[in-house]
MARBA-3410 file (N, C-alpha, C, O; in Angstrom, 1 decimal):
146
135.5,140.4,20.2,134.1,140.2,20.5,133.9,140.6,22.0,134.4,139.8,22.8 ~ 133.1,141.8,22.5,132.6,141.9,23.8,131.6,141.1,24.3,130.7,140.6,23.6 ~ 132.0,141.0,25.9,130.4,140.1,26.1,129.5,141.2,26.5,129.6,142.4,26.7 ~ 128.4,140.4,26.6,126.7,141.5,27.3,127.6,141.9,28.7,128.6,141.5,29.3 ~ 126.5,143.1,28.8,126.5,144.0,30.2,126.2,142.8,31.5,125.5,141.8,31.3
126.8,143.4,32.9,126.5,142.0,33.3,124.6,142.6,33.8,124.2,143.7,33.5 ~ 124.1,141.6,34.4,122.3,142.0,34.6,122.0,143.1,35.4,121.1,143.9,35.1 ~ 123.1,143.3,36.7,122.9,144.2,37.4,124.2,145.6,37.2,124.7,146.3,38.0 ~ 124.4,145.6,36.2,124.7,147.0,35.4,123.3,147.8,35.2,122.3,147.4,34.6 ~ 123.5,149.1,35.9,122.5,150.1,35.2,122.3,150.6,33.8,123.0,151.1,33.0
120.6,150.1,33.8,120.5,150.4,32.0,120.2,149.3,31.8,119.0,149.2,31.5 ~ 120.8,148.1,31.7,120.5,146.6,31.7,119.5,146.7,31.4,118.9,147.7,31.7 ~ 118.8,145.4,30.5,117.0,145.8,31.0,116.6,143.6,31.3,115.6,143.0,31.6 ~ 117.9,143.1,31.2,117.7,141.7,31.8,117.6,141.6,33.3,118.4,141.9,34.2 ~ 116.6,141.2,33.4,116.4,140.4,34.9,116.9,138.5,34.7,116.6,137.6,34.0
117.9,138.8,36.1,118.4,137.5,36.0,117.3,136.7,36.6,116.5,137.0,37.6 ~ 117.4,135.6,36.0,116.2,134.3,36.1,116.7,133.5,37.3,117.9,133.4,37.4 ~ 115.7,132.6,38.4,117.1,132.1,39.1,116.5,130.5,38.6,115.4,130.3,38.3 ~ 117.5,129.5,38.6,117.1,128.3,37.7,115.9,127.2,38.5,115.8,126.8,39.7 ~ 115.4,127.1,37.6,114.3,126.1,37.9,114.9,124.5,37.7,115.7,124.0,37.0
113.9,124.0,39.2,113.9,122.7,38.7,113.4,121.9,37.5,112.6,122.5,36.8 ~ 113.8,120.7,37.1,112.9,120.1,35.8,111.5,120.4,36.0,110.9,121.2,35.3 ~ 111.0,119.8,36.9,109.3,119.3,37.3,108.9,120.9,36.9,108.0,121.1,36.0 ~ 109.4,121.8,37.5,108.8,123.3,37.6,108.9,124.0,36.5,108.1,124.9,36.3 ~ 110.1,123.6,35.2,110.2,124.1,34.0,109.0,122.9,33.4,109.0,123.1,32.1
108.2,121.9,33.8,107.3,121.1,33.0,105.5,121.8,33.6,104.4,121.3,33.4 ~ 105.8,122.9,34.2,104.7,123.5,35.3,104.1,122.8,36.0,102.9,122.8,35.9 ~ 104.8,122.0,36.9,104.7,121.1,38.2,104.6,122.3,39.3,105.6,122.6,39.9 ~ 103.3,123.0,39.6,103.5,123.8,41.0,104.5,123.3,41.9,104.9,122.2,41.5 ~ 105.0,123.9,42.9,106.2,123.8,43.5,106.6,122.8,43.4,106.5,122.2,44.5
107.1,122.2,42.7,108.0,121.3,42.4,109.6,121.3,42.6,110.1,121.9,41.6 ~ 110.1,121.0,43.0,112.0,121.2,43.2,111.8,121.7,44.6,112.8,121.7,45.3 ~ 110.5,122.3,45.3,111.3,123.0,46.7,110.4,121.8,47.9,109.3,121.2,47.8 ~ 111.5,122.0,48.9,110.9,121.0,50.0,109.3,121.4,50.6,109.1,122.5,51.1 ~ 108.4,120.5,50.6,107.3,120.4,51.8,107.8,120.8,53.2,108.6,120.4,53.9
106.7,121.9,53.2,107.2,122.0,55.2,107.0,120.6,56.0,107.1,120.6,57.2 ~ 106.8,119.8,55.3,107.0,118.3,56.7,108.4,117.5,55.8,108.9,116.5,56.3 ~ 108.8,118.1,54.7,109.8,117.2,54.1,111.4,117.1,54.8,111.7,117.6,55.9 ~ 112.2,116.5,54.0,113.4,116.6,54.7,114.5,118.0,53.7,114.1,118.5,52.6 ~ 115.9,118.3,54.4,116.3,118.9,53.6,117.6,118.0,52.9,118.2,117.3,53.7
117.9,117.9,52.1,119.6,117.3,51.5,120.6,117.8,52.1,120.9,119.0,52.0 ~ 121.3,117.1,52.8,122.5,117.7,53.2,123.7,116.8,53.2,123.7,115.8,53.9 ~ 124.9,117.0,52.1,125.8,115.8,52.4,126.1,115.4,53.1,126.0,114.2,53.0 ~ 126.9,115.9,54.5,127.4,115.3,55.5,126.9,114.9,56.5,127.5,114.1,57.4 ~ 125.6,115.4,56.6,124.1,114.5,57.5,122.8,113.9,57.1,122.5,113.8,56.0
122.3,113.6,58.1,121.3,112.9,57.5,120.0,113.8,57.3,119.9,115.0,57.6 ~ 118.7,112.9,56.5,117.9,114.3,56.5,117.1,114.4,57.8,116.8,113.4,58.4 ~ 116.6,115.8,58.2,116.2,116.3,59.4,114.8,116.4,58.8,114.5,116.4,57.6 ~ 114.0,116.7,59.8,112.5,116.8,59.4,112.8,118.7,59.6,113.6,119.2,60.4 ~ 111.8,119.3,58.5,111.9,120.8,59.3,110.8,120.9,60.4,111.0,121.6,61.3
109.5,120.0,60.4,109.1,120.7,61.4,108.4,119.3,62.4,107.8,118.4,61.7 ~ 108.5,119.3,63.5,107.4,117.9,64.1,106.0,117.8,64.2,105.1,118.6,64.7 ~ 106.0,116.9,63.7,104.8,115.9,63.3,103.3,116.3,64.9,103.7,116.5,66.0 ~ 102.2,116.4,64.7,101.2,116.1,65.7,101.6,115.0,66.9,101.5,115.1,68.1 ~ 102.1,113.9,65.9,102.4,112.5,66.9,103.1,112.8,67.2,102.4,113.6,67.9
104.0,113.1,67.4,105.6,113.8,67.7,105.3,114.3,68.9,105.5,113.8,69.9 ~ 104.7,115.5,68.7,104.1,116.8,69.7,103.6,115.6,71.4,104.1,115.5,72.5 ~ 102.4,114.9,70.6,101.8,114.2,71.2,102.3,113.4,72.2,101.9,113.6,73.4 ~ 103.4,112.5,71.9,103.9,111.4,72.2,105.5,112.7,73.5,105.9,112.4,74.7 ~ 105.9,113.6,73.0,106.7,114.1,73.8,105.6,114.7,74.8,106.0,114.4,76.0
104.9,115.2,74.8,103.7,115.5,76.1,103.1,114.7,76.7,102.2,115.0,77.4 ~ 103.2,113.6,76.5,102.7,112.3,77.3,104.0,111.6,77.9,103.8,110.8,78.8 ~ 105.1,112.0,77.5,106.1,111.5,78.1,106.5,112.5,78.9,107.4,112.2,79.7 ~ 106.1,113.5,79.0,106.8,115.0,80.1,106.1,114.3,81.7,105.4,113.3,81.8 ~ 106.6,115.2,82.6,106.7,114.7,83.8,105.6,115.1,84.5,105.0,115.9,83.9
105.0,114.7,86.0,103.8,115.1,86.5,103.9,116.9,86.7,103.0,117.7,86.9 ~ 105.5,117.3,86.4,105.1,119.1,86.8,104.8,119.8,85.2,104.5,121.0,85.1 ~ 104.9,119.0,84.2,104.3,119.6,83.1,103.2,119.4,83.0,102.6,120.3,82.4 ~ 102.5,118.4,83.4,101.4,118.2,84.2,100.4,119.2,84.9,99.4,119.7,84.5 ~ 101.1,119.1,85.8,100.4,120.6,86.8,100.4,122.0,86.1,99.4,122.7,86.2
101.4,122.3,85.6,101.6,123.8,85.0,100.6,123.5,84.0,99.8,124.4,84.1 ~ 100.1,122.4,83.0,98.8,122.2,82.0,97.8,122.5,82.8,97.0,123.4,82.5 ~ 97.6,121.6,84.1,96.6,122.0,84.7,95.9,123.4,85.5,94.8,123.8,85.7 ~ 97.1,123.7,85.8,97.1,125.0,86.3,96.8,126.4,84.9,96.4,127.5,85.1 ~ 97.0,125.9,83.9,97.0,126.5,82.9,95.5,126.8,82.7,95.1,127.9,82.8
94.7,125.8,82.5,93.5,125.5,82.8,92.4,126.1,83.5,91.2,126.5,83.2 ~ 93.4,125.8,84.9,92.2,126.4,85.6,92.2,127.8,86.2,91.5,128.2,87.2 ~ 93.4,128.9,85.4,93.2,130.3,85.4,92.4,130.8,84.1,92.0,131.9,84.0 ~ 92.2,129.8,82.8,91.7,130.1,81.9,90.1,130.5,82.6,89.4,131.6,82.5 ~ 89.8,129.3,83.3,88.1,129.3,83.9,87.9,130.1,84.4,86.9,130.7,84.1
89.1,130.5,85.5,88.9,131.7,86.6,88.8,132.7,85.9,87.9,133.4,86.2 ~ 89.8,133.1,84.8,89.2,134.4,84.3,88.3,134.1,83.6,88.8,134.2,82.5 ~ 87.4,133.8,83.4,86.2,133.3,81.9,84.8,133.3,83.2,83.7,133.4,82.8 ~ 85.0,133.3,84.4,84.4,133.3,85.5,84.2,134.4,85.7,83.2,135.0,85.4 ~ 85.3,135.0,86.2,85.3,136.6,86.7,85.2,137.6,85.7,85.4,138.7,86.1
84.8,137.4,84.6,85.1,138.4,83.6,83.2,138.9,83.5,82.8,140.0,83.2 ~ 82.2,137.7,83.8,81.5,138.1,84.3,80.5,138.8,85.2,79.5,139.6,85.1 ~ 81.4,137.8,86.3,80.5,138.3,87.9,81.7,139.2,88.3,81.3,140.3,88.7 ~ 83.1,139.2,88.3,83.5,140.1,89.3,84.8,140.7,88.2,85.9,140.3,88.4 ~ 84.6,141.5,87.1,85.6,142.0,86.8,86.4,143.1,87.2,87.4,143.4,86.5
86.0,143.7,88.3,87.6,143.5,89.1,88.5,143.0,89.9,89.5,143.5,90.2 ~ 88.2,142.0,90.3,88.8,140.8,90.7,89.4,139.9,89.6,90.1,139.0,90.0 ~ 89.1,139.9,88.4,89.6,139.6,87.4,90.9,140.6,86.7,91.7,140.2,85.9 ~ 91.0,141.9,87.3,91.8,142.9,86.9,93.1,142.0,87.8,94.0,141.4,87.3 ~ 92.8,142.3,88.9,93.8,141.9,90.4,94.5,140.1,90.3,95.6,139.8,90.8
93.6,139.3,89.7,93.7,138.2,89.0,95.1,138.2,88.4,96.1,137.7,88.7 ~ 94.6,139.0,87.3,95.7,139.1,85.9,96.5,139.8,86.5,97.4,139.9,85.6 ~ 97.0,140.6,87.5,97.8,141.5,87.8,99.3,140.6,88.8,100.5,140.7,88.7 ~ 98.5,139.7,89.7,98.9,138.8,90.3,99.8,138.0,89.5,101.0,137.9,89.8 ~ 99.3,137.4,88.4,100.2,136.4,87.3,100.9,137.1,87.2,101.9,136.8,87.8
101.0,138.5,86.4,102.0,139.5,85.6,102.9,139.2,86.6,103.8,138.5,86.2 ~ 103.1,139.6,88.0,103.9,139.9,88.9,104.8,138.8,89.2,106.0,138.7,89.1 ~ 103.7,137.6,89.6,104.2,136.0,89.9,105.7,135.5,88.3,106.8,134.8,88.4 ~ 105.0,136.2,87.1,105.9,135.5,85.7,107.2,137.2,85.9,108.4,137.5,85.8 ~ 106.7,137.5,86.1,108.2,138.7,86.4,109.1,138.2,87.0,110.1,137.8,86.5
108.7,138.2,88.3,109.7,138.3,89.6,110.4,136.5,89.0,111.6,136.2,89.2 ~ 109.7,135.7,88.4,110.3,134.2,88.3,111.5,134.8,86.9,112.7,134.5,87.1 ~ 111.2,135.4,86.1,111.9,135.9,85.0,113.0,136.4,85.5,114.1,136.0,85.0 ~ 113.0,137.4,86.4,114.0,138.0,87.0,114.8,137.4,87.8,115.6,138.1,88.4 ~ 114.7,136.2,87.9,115.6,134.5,89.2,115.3,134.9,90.4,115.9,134.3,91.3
113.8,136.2,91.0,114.2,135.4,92.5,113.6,134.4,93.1,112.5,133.9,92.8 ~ 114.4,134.2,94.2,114.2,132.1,94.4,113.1,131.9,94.9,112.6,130.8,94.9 ~ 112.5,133.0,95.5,111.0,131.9,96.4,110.0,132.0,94.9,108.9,131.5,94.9 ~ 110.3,132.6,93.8,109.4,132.4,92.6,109.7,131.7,91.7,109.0,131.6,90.7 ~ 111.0,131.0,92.1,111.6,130.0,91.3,110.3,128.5,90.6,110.2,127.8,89.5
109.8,128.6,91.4,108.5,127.3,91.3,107.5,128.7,90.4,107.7,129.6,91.1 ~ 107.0,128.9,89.9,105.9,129.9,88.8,104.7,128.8,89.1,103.9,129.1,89.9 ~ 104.6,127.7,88.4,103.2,126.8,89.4,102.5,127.2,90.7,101.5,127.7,91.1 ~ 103.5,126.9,91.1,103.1,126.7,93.0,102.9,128.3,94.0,102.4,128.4,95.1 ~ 103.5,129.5,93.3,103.2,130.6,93.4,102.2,131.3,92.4,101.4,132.2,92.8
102.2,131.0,91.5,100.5,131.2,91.2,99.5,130.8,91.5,98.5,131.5,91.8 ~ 99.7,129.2,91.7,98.3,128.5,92.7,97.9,129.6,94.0,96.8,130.2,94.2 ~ 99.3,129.5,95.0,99.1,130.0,96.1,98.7,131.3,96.1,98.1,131.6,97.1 ~ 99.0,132.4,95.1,98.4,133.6,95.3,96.9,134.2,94.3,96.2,135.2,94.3 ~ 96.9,133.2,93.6,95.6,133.3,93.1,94.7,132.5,94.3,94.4,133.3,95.2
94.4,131.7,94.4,93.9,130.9,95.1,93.5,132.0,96.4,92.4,131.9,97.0 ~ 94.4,133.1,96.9,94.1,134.3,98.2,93.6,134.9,97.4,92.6,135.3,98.1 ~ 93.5,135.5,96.4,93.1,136.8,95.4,91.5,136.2,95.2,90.5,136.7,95.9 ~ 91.3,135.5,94.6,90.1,135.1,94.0,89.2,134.4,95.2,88.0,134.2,95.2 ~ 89.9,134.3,96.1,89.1,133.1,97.4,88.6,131.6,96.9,88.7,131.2,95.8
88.1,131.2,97.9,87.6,129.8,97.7,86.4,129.3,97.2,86.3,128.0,97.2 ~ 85.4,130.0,96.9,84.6,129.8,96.1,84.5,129.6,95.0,84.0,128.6,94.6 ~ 85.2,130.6,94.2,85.9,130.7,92.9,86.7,129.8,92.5,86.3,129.1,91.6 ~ 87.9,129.5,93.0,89.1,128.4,93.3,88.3,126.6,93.3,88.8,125.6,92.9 ~ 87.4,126.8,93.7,86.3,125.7,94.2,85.7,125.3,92.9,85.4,124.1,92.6
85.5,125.9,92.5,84.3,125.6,91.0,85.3,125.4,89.9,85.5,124.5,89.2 ~ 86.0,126.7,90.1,86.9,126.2,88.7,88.1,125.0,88.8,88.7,124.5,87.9 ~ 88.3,124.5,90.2,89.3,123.0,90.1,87.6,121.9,89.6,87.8,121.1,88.6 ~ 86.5,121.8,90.1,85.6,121.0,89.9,85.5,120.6,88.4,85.5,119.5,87.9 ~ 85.5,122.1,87.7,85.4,122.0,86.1,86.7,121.8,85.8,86.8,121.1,84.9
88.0,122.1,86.2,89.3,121.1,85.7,88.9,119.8,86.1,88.7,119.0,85.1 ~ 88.8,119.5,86.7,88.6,118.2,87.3,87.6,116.9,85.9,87.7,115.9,85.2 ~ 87.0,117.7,86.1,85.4,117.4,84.9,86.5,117.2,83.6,86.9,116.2,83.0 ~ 86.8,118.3,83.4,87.4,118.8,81.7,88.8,117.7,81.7,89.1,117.1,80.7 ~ 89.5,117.6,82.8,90.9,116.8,82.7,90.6,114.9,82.6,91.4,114.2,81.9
89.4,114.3,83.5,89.2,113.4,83.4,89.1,112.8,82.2,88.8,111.6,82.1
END
């Protein structure tokens, strides 16, 4: 007695099936496979979450330190400045964004006086844009962060 061809023989005309869970052979939509917030089975560990929770997120960003802090805030208040400049002075909004590029390079590439990326962006945006600009948009962080 010969057996069948195996599926992936040429000519075949079976496609191999791959096995379903119970729930999914009873047409339970995804049934047998994990929820992206579920855990995975694993014998020799315990189960892991695949992804973290909002609270999770939350609770580790309220525990980060006053320089994650600043880098949020600072985050902030280049969003304004450009959202500022994009109408009264967009090219000073060019030289803006050209400034960051430069400031996130030179930190990327390890040299040390750009080691701090915060405190060299403050300081050379803050000369680029002047104090007028710099002035209004810490007011509205100020406003937006309280």
């Amino acid at each position: 007695k010969s057996s069948p061809p195996h599926p992936e023989v040429k000519g075949h005309t079976q496609v191999c099936q791959p096995v379903k869970h119970e729930n999914q052979q009873r047409g339970i939509p995804g049934a047998g496979l994990p929820s992206s917030g579920s855990s995975i089975d694993r014998p020799d560990t315990k189960k892991t979450p695949l992804r973290t929770t909002s609270r999770e997120r939350i609770t580790k960003a309220s525990a980060s330190s006053d320089r994650a802090r600043s880098r949020m805030r600072l985050m902030v208040l280049v969003k304004i400045i450009m959202r500022c400049l994009e109408c009264e002075e967009p090219s000073l909004k060019v030289k803006a964004k050209r400034i960051i590029g430069e400031c996130t390079q030179k930190n990327r590439e390890g040299h040390p006086e750009y080691s701090s990326l915060t405190d060299v962006i403050s300081e050379r945006l803050r000369v680029t844009v002047g104090e007028v600009h710099w002035g209004r948009a810490e007011n509205l962080v100020n406003h937006y962060m309280s």
